[in-house]
N, CA, C and O atoms as a DFTB+ gen file, in Angstrom:
404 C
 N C O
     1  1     -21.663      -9.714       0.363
     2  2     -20.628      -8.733       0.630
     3  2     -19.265      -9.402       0.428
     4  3     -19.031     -10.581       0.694
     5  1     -18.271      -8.395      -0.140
     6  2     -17.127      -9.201      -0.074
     7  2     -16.391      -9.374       0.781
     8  3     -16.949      -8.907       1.774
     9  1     -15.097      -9.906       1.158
    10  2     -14.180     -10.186       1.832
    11  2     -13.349      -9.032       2.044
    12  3     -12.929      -8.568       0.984
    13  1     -13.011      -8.478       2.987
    14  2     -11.841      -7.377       3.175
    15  2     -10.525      -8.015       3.135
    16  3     -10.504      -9.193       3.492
    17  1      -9.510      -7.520       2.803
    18  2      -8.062      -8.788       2.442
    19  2      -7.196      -7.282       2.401
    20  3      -7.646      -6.150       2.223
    21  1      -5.715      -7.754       2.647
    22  2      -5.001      -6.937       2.457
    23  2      -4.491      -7.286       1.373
    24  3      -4.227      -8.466       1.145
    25  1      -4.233      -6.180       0.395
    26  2      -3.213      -6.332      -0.862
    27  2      -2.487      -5.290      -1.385
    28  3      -2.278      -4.437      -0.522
    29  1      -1.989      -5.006      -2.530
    30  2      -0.649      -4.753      -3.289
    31  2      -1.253      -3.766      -3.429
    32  3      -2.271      -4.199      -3.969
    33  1      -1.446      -2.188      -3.291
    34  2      -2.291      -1.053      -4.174
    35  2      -2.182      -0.959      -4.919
    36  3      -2.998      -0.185      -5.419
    37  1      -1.393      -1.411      -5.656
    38  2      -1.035      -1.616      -7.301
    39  2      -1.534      -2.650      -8.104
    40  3      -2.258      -2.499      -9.088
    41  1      -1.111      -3.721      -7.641
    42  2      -1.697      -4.896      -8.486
    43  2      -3.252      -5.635      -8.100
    44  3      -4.215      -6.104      -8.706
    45  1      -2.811      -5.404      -6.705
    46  2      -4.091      -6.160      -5.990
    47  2      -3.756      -7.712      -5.233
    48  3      -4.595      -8.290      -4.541
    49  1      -2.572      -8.175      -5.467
    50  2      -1.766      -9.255      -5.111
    51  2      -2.401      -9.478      -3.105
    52  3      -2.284      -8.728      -2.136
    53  1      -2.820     -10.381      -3.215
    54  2      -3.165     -10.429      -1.449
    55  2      -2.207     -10.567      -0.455
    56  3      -2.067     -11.758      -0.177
    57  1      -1.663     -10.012       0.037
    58  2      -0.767      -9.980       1.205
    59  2      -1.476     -11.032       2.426
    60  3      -2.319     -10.716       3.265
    61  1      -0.795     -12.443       2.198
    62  2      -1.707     -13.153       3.301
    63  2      -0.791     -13.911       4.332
    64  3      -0.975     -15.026       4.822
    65  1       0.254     -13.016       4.540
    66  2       1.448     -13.709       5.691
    67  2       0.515     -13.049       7.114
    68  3      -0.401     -12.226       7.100
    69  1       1.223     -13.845       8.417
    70  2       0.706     -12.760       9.030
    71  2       1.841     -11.844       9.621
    72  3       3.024     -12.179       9.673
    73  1       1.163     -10.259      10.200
    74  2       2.123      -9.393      10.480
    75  2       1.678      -7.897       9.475
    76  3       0.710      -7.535       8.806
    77  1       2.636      -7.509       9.745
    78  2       2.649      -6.101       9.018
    79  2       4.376      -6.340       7.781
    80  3       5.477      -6.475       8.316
    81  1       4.270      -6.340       6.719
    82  2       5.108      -6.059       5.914
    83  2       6.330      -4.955       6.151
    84  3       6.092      -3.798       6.498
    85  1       7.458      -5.388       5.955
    86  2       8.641      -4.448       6.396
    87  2       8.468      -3.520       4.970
    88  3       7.833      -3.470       3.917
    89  1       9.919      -2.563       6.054
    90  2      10.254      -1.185       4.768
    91  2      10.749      -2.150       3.572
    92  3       9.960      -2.004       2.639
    93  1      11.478      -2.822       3.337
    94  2      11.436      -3.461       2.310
    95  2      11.178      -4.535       1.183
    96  3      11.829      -4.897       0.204
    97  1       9.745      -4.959       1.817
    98  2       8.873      -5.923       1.425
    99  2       8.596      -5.469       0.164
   100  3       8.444      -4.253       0.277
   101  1       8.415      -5.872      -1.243
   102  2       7.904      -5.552      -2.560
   103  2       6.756      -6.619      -2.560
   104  3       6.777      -7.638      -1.869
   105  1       5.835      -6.290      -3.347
   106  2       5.149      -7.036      -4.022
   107  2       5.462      -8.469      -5.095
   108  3       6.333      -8.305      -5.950
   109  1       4.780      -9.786      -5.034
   110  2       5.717     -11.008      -5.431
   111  2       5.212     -10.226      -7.370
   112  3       5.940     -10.296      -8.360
   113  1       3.977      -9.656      -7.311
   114  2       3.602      -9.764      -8.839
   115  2       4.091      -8.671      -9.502
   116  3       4.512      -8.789     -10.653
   117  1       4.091      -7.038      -8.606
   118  2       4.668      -6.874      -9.261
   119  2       5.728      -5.598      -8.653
   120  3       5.840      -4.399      -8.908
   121  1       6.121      -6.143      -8.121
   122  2       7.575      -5.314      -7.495
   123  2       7.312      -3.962      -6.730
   124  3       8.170      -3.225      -6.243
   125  1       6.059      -3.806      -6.726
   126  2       5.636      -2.703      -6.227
   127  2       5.989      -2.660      -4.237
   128  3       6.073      -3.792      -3.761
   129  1       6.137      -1.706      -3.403
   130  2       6.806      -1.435      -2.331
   131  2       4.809      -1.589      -1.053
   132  3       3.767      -0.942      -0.942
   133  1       5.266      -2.519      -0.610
   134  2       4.084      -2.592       0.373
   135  2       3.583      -1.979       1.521
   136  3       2.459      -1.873       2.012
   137  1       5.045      -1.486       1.916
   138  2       4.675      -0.665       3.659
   139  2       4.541       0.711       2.895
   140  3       5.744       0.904       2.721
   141  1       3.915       1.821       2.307
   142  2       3.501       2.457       1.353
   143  2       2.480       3.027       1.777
   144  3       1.639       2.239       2.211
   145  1       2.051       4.737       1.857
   146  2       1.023       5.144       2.948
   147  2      -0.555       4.897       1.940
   148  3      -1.555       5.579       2.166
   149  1      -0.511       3.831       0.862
   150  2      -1.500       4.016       0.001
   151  2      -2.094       2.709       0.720
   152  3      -3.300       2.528       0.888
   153  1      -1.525       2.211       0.945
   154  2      -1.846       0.904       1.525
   155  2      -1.931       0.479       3.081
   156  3      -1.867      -0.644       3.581
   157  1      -2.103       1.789       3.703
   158  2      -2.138       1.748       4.985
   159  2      -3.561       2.664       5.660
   160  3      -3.736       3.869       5.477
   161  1      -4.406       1.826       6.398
   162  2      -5.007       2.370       7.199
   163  2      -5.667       3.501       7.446
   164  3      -6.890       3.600       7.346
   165  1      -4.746       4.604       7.849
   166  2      -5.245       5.882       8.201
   167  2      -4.672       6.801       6.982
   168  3      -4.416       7.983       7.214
   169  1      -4.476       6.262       5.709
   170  2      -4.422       7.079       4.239
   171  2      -5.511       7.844       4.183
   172  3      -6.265       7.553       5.111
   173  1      -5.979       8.800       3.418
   174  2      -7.251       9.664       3.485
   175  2      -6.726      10.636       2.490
   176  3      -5.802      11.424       2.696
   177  1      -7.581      10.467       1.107
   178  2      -6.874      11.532       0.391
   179  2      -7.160      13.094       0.942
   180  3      -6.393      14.042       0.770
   181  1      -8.305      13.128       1.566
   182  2      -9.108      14.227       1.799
   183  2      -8.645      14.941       3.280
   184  3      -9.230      15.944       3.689
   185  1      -7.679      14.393       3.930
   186  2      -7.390      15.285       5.297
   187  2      -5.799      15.924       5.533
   188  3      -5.271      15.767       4.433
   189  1      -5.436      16.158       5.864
   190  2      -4.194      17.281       6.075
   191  2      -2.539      16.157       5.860
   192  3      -1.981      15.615       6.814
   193  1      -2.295      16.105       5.109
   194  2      -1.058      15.298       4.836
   195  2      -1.681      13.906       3.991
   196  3      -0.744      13.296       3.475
   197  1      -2.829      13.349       3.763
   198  2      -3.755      12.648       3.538
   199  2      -3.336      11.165       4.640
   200  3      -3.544      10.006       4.281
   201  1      -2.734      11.547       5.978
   202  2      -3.074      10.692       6.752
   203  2      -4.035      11.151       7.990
   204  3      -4.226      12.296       8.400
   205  1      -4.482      10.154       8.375
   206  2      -5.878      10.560      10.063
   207  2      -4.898      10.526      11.195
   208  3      -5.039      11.204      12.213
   209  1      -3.978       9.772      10.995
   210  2      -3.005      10.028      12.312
   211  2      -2.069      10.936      12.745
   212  3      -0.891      10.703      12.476
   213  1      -2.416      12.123      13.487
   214  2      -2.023      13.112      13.353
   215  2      -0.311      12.691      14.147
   216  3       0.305      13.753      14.234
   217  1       0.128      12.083      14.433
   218  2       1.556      12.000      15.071
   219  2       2.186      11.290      13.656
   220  3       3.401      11.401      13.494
   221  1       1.841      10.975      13.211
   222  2       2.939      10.647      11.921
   223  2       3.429      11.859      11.446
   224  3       2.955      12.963      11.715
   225  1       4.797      11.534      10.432
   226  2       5.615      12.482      10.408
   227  2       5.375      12.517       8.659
   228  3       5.700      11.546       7.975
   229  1       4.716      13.871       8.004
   230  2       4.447      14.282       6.753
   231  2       5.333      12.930       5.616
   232  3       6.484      12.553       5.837
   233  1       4.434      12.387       4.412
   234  2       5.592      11.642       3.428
   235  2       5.144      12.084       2.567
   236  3       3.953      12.353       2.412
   237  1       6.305      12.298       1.595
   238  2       5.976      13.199       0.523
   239  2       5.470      12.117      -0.640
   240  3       4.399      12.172      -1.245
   241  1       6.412      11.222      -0.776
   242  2       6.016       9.979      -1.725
   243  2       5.022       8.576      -1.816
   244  3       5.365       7.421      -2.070
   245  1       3.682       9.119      -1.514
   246  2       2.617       7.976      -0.773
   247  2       2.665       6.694      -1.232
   248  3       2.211       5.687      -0.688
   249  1       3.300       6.802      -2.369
   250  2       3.636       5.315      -3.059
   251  2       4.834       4.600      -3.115
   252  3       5.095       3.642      -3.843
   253  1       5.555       5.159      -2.267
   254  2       7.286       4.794      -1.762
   255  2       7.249       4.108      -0.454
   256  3       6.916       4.577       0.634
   257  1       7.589       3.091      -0.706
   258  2       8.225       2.837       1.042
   259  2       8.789       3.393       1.900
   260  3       9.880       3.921       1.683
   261  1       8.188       3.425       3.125
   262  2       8.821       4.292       4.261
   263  2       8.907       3.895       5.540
   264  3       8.405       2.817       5.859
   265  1       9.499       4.626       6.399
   266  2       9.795       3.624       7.661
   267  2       8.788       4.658       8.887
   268  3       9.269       5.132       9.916
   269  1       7.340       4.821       8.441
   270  2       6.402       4.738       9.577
   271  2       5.861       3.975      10.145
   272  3       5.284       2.998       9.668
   273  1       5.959       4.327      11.468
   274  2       5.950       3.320      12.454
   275  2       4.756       2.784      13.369
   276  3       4.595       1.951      14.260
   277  1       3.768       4.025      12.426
   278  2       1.691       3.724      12.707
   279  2       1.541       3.138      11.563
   280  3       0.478       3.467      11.035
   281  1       2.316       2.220      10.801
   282  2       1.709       1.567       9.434
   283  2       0.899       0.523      10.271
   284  3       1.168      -0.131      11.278
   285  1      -0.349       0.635       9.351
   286  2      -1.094      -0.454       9.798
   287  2      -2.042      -1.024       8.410
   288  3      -2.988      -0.393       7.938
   289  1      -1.569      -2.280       7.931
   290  2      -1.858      -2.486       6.655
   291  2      -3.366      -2.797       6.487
   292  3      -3.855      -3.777       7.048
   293  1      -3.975      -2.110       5.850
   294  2      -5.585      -1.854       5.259
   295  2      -6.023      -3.208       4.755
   296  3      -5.377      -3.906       3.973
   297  1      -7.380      -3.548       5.377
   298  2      -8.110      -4.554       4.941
   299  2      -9.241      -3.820       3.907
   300  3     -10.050      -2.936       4.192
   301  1      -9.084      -4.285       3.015
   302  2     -10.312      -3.389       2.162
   303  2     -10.069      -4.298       0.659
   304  3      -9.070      -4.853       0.203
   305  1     -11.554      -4.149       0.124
   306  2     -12.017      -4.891      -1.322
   307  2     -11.040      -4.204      -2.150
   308  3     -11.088      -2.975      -2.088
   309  1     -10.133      -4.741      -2.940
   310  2      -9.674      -4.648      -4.231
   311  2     -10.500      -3.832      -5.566
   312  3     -11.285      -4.369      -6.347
   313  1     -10.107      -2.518      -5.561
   314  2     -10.982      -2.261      -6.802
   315  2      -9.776      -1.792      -7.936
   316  3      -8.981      -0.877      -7.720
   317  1      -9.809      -2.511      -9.028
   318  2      -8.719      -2.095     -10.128
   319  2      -8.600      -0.951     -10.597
   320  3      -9.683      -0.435     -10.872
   321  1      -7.780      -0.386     -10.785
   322  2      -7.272       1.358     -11.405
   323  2      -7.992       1.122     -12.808
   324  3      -8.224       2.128     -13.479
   325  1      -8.375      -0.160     -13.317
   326  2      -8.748      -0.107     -14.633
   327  2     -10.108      -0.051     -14.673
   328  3     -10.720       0.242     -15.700
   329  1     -10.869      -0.430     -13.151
   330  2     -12.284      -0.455     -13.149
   331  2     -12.937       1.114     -13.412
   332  3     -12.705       2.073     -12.676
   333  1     -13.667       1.144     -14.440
   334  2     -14.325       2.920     -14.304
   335  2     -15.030       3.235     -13.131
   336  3     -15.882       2.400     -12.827
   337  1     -14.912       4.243     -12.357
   338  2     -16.009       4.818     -11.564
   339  2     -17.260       5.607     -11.811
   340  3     -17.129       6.779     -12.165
   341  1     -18.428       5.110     -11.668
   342  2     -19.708       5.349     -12.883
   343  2     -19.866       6.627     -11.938
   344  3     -20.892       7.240     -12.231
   345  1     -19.224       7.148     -10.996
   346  2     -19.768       8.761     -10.867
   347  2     -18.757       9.545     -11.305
   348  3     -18.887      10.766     -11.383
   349  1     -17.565       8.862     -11.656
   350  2     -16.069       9.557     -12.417
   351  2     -16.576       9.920     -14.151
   352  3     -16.199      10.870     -14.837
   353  1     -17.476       8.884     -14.506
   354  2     -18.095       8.696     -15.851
   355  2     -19.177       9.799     -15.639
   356  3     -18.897      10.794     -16.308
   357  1     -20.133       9.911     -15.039
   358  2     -21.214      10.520     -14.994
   359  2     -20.584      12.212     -15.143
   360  3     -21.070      13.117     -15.821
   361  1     -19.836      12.236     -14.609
   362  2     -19.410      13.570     -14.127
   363  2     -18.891      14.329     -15.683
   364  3     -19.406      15.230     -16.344
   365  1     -17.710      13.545     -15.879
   366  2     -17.225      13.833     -17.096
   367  2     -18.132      13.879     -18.455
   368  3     -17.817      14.639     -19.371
   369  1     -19.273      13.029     -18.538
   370  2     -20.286      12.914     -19.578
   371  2     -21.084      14.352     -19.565
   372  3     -21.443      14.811     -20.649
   373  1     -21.369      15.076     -18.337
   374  2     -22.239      15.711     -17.729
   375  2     -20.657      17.209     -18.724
   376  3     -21.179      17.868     -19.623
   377  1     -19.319      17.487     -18.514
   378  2     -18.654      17.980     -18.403
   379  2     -18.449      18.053     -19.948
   380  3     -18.652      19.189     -20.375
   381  1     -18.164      17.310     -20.721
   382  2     -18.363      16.964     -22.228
   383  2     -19.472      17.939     -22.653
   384  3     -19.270      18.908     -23.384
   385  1     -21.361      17.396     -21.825
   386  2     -21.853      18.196     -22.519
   387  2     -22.172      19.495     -22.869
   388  3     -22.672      20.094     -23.821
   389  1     -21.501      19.832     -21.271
   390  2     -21.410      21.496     -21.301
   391  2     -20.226      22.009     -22.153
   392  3     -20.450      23.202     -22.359
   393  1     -19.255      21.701     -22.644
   394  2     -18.089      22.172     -23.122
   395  2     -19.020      21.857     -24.731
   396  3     -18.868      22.643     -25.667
   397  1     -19.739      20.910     -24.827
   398  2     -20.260      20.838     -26.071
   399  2     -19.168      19.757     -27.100
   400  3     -19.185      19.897     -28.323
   401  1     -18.329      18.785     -26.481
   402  2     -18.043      17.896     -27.171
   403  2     -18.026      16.582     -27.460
   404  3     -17.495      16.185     -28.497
């Protein structure tokens, strides 16, 4: 099993100070904004504002820095935006063949 680590949602860069990253912490690789609700904890694309903590206050920009104050930075495996998801693949193959292309 792998290691849970906090990092960059963008790059994947490991965030290994300790603490929680301020509103204006960037990323060293690649400039990307860290206290960021993509990279926090109770993110959830699937529930009502796509955070679980219902006392936070709505953000419109999940990939912007912001000054919430339930940030709690996510330990979780690194998976790259470039890695395919073989049920993202399956789906679309399945979607191709019905459209017939």
């Amino acid at each position: 099993m792998s290691e849970l680590t906090r990092h960059c949602q963008s790059c994947g860069w490991e965030w290994t100070l300790p603490g929680q990253p301020g509103r204006s912490e960037t990323c060293h690789r690649c400039n990307a904004d860290l206290r960021v609700c993509l990279n926090c904890s109770s993110y959830a694309p699937s529930v009502a504002y796509q955070c679980r903590d219902r006392r936070a206050d709505p953000v419109q920009e999940k990939a912007a820095g912001n000054f919430c104050e339930l940030f709690e930075f996510a330990r979780r495996t690194f998976v790259s935006k470039t890695t395919l998801n073989p049920r993202e693949t399956a789906a679309r193959n399945q979607l191709k063949k019905l459209l017939g292309d």
